[in-house]
N, C-alpha and C positions, 0 to 999 in steps of 0.2 A: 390347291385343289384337294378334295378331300377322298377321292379316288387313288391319285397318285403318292397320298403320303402314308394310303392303307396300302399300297401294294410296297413302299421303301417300308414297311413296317413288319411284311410278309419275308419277303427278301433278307430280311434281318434274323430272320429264326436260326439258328444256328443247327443247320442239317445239312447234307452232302448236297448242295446244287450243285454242285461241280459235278454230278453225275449226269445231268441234263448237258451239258457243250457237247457237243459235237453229234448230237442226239436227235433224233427225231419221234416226236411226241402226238399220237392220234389220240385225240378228242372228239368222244360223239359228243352231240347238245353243247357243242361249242359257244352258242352264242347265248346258252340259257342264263338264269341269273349268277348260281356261284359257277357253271365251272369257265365263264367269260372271266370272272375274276382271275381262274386257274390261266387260262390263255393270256391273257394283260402281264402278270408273275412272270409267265416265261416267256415272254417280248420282250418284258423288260432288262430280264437277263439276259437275252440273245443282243437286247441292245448294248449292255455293259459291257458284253464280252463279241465284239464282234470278229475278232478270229478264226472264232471258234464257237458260232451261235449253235443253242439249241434252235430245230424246226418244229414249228406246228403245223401239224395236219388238222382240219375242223371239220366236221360230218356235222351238217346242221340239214334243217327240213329246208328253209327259206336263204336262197345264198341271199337276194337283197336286202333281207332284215339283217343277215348277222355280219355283212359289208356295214350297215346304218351302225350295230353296234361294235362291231370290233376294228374298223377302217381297214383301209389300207397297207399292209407292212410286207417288207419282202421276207419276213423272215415265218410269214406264215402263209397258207395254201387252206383256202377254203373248197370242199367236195359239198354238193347236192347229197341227201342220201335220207332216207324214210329208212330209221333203223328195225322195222316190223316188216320190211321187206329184205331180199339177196343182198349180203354188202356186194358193195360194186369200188373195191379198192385193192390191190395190189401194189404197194408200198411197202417202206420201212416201217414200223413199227417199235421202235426201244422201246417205250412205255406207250402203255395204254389206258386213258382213262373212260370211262363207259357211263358217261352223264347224260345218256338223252333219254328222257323220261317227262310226260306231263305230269308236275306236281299239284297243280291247283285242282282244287274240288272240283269245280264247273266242270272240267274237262272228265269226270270217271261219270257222268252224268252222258255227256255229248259224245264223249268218244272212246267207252271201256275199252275196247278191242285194240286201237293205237296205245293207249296205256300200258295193256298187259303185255300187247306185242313187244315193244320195246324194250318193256325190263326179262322179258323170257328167252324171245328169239332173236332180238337184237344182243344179249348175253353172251348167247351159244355163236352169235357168228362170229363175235369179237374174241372171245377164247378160242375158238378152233382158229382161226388168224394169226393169234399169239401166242400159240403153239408152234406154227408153221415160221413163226420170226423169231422164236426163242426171245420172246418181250421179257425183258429186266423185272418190270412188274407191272401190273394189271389192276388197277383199283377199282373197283363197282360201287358205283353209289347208291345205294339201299337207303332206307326211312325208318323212325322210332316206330311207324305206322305196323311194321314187321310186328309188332310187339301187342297187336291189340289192346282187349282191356285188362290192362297185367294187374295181377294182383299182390307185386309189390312197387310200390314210386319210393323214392329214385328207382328204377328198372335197371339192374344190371346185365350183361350182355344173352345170359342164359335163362332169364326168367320169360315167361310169357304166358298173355292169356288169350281167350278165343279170337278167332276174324270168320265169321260166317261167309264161307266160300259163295253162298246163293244171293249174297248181299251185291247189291252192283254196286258199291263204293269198294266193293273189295278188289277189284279187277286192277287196285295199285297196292295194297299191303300184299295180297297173295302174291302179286308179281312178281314183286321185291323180296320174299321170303323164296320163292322159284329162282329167281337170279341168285341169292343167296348161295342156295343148295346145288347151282351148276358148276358156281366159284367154289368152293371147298372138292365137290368132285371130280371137278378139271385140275387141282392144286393136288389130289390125292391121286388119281388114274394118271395124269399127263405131265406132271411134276410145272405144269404153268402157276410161277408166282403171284397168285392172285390175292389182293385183300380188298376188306369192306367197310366202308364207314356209313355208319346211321346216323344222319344227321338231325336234329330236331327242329322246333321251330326258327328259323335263322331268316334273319332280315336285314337290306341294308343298301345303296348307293346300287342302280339297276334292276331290285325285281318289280316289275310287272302291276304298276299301284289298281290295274284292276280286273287282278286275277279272282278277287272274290275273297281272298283270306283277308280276317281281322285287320292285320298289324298292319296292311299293306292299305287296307282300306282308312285305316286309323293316319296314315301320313296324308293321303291322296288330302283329307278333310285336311290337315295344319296348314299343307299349301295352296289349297285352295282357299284358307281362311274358312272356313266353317265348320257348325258343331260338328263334335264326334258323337256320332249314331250308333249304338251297342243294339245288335237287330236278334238280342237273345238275351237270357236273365245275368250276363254280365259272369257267372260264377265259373267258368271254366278256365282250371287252370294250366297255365303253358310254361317252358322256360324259352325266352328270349335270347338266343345266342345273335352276335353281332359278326354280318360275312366274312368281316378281313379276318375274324377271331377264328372262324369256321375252315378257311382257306388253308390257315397257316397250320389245323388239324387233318388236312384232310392229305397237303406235301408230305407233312412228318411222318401218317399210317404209308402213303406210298413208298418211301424210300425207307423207312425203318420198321413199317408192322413185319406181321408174322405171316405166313401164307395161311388164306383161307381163315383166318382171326376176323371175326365182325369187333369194333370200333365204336361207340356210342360218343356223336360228337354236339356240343351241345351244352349251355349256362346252368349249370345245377345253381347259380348263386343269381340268378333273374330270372325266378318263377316264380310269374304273378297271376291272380287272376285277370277274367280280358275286362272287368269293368279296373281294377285296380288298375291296369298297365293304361288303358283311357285317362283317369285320374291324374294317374302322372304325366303325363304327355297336355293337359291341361294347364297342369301348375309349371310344366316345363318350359311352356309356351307360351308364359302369364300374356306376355306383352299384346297375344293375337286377340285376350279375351276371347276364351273361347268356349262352349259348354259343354256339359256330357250330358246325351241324350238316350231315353232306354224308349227301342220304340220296335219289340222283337217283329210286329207287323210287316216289316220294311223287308224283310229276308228276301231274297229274291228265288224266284217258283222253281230257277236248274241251280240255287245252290244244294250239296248236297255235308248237311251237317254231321260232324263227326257225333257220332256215339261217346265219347271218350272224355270223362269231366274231369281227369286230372292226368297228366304227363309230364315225366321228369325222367331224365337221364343219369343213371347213376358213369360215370366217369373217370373211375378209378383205375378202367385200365390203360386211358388213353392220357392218364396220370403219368402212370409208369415210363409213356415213352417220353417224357417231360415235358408233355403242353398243358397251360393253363388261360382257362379265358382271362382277358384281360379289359372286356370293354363292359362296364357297367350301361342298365338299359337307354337313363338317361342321356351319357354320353354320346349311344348307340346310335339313338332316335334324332339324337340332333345334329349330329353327323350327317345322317340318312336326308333329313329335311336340308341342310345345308348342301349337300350332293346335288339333288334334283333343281335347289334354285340356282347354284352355281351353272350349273347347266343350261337351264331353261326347259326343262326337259317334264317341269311337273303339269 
């Protein structure tokens, strides 16, 4: 299975997991797409080591959706909780990871205000929390989106260019640059170990085939056997990071970054454009014969199109703490499409 040999893959990184046993781990957006991955990682440790299991705690919107996707396990405890609202938890807390946030377009369209709420004031309650549990470390998950239209690609972690505050797509890049700046002053005022990673385009085995993004919409077509439809002039480019590869960046900033350090996580070496990454997924897939289609009509009337015609991560510093991607797009892709038919789940 192509789930479980990305998570023995993860598990493989060579970082202190041994600080997770005997530990208890709150996760907001528990059941989202990467940080489910996060949760499954630490199951699976709790199951290696039952001893002395790591626990998860999961703060999801929908406890029956994220029962569908994370099952059963006693080694983990699912809470109700809209994190744009009062946390309503009173637990341990050792680490904290703060992933609930809607990432898809569709969503800063239908629902700016749960957006921004989540990454602002869902932030502030989970730092003030982890303060009060003296948490090991606190990981925020933020977006390359922080970064506007920067005016250098690769983007290192201090360059950046505009995000028009008045824009309602911005109700997620501003949010995430507000979460940002709560985490460095809660790390600075309150001494709470927080760090942040921005992760970029990342796809892979669970997200969402119709949130509305490209690369998600570009699998939904392989499995269902039909053309791939490019609903824009094809030319914008992205890098393609693959989730186990993401995963395994995002454990290593929690236990090794630096407090309040933002993280750029992310394939500097698979940035394509979105007709070029079609193309390939084409020829990848020779055997479905399948076509590429440019038909920008097709867009749909609540997606909301990024301004942004090229993005790339520069990644030197999350170099240093010695992670490197390791899954080429092709690999990535057909991994991903193998995932969902193993499953049945496409």
């Amino acid at each position: 299975m192509i789930i479980a040999s990305d998570i023995k893959a993860i598990l493989a990184e060579d970082i202190g997991w041994h600080r997770f046993l005997g530990k208890t781990v709150l996760v907001s957006g528990a059941a989202g797409f990467l940080p489910a991955y996060m949760v499954e990682t630490l199951l699976e440790l709790a199951r290696r080591n039952p001893a002395n299991p790591p626990h998860v705690v999961g703060l999801v919107r929908n406890l029956e959706a994220a029962r569908t996707r994370l099952g059963d396990n006693p080694f983990l405890t699912l809470l109700e909780q809209d994190m744009g609202e009062p946390l309503n938890y009173d637990g341990a807390a050792d680490f904290v990871i703060h992933a609930a946030s809607q990432a898809s377009p569709r969503f800063y369209r239908d629902d700016p205000v749960g957006t921004f709420n989540a990454n602002v004031f869902g932030t502030q309650s989970l730092l003030a929390l982890s303060r009060g549990r003296k948490t090991q470390a606190f990981l925020f998950f933020s977006s390359g989106e922080v970064y506007g239209n920067a005016p250098i690609v690769p983007t290192p972690e201090n360059v950046f260019g505009p995000i028009d505050p008045a824009a309602l797509r911005s109700c997620y890049g501003e949010g995430k640059r507000a979460g940002e700046t709560l985490c460095v002053a809660w790390a600075h005022q309150h001494g709470v170990p927080t760090r942040i990673v921005r992760p970029f385009h990342t796809y892979g085995p669970g997200m969402k085939l119709d949130d509305g993004r490209v690369f998600a919409d570009f699998v939904a077509a392989i499995i269902a056997r039909r053309d791939i439809v490019i609903k824009s002039d094809g030319k914008a480019r992205r890098p393609f990071c693959y989730s186990a590869d993401a995963v395994r960046a995002f454990f290593r900033v929690l236990l090794e970054g630096g407090d309040g350090i933002p993280y750029n996580v992310g394939n500097d070496q698979a940035e394509l454009s979105i007709r070029e990454l079609a193309d390939l997924l084409v020829a990848e897939f020779s055997e479905r014969d399948l076509r590429v289609i440019m038909d920008a009509s097709q867009i749909a009337a609540n997606y909301m199109q990024s301004p942004i015609v090229r993005n790339c991560p520069d990644i030197s510093r999350l170099r240093e703490l010695g992670w490197v991607p390791r899954t080429g797009v092709a690999e990535g892709f057909r991994r991903t499409v193998t995932a969902y038919e193993e499953s049945g789940t496409g």
